[in-house]
C-alpha positions in Angstrom: 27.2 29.6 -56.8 29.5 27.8 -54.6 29.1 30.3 -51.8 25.7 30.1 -51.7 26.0 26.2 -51.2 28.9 26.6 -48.3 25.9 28.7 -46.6 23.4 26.2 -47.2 25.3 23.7 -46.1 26.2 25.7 -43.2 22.4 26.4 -42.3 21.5 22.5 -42.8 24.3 21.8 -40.6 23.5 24.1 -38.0 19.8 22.7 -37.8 20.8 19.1 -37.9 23.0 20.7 -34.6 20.4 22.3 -32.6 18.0 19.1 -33.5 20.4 16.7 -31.7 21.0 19.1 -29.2 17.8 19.2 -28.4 16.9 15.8 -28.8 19.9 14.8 -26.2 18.0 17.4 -23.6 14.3 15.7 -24.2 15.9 12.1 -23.9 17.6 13.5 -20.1 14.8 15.3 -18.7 11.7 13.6 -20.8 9.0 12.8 -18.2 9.0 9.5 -17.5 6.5 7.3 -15.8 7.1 5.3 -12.3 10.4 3.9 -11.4 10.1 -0.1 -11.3 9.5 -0.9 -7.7 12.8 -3.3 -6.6 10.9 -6.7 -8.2 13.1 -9.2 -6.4 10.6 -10.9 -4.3 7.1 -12.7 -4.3 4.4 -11.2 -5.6 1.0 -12.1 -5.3 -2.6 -11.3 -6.4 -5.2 -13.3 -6.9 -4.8 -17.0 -7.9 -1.2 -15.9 -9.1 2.2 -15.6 -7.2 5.3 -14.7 -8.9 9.0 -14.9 -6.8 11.3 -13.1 -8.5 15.0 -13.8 -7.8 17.8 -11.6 -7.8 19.8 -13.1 -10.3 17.4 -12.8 -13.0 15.6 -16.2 -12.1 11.8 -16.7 -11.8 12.1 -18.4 -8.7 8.5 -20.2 -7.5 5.5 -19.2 -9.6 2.0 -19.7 -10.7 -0.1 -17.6 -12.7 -3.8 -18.0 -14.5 -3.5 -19.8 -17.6 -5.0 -17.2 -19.4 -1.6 -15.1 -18.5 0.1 -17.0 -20.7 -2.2 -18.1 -23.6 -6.2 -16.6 -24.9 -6.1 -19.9 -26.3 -7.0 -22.3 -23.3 -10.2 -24.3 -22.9 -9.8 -22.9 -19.1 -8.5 -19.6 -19.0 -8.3 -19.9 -15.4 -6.7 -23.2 -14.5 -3.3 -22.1 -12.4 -0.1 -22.9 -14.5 3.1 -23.3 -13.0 6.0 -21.3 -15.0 10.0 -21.2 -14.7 12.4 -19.0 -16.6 14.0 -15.6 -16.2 13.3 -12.0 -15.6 14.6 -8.1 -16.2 13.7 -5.0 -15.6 13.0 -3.3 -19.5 11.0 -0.5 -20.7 8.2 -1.3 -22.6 6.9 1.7 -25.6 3.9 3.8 -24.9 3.6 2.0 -21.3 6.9 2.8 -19.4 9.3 0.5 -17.3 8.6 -2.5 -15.8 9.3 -6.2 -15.7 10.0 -8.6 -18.9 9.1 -12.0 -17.5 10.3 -14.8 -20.1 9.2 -18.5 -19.1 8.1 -21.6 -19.7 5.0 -23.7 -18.5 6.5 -26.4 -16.5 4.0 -29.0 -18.0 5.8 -28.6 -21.1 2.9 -27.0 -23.2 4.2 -23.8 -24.5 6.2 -20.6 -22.9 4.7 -18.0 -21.3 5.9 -14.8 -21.8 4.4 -11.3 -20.0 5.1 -7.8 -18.9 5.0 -6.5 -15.1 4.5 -2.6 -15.5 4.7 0.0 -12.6 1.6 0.7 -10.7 1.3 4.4 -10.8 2.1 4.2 -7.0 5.3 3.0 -8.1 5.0 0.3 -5.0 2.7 -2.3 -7.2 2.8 -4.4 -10.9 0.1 -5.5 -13.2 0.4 -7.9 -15.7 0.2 -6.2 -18.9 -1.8 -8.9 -21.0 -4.9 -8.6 -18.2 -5.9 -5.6 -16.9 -7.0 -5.4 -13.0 -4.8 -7.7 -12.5 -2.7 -6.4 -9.6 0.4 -8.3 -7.8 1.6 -6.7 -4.6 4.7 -7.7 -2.9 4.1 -10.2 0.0 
């Protein structure tokens, strides 16, 4: 009896083994999608231009109002925003760029994800597809 649990515990070990080995392999060689072109600049597309710092700062920038709320009477007034950026990964989507701000009229934040172009030179914002920024 207690040699058969010493192997069973010796087989459950053994799997739990290969299972992190091989999840450790997946997690270095996984596929991944388009590296983050370098975001420190301005951007622009559209009605919207977004300068991104390189200390993490959202430098100047204006963006549809619809960017940062579904809620607006006019979705496409321009809203000025200040706050911060950095580059994240973002589930089921890949990297990109976390933009956390503020509407400088003091009505709310204004919160959105850049995400890798599959050219790896361009971002879209997340929340509004089509909406491309290139870098000026």
């Amino acid at each position: 009896m207690k040699g058969q649990r010493i192997v069973l515990w010796s087989v459950v070990g053994g799997l739990l083994g290969v299972l992190g080995l091989g999840w450790a392999v997946w997690m270095t060689v996984r596929p991944s999608g388009p590296e983050v072109p370098d975001p420190v600049g301005r951007w622009a597309g559209g009605a919207a231009a977004v300068e991104l710092l390189p200390e993490g700062r959202v430098g100047s920038a204006q963006v549809p109002a619809r960017v940062c709320s579904a809620a607006l009477v006019d979705r496409e007034q321009s809203t000025e925003i200040e706050g911060r950026w950095k580059k994240s990964v973002l589930d089921d989507v890949g990297p990109g760029v976390y933009v956390d701000a503020t509407r400088k009229d003091g009505s709310g934040s204004c919160r959105f994800w850049l995400t890798a172009e599959e050219n790896g030179k361009d971002l879209w914002v997340l929340v509004d597809q089509g909406f491309v920024m290139k870098k000026d």
